[in-house]
C-alpha positions in Angstrom: 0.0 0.0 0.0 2.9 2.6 1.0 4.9 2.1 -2.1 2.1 2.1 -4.5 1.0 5.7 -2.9 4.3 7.0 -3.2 4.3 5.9 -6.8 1.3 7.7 -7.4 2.7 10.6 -5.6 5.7 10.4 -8.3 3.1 10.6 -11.1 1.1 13.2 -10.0 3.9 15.8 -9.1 5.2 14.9 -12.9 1.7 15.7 -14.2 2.0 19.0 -12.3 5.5 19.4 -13.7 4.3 18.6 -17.3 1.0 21.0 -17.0 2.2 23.7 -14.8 4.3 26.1 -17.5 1.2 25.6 -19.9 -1.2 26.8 -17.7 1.0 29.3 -16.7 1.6 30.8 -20.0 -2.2 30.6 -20.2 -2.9 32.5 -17.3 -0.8 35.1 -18.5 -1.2 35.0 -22.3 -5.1 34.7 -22.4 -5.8 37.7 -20.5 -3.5 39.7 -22.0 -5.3 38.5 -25.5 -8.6 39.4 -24.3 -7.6 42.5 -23.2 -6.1 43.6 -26.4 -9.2 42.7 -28.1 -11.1 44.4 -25.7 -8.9 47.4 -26.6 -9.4 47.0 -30.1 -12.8 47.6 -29.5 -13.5 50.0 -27.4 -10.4 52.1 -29.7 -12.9 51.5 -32.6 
């Protein structure tokens, strides 16, 4: 039981690893797109 939790430990933190500097360049790129749009249109 301990071994095969701290296996799934492993995994998960590698998942994290894999996702977290996508959905950090999300969080920042996204909003910044929006507002640009939103820019866009209120400057037209």
């Amino acid at each position: 039981m301990i071994s095969s939790d701290s296996q799934d430990i492993k995994v998960w933190t590698n998942l994290d690893y894999a996702v977290l500097p996508f959905c950090f360049k999300c969080s920042i790129i996204l909003p910044l797109y929006v507002l640009m749009e939103l820019f866009s249109l209120i400057v037209n």
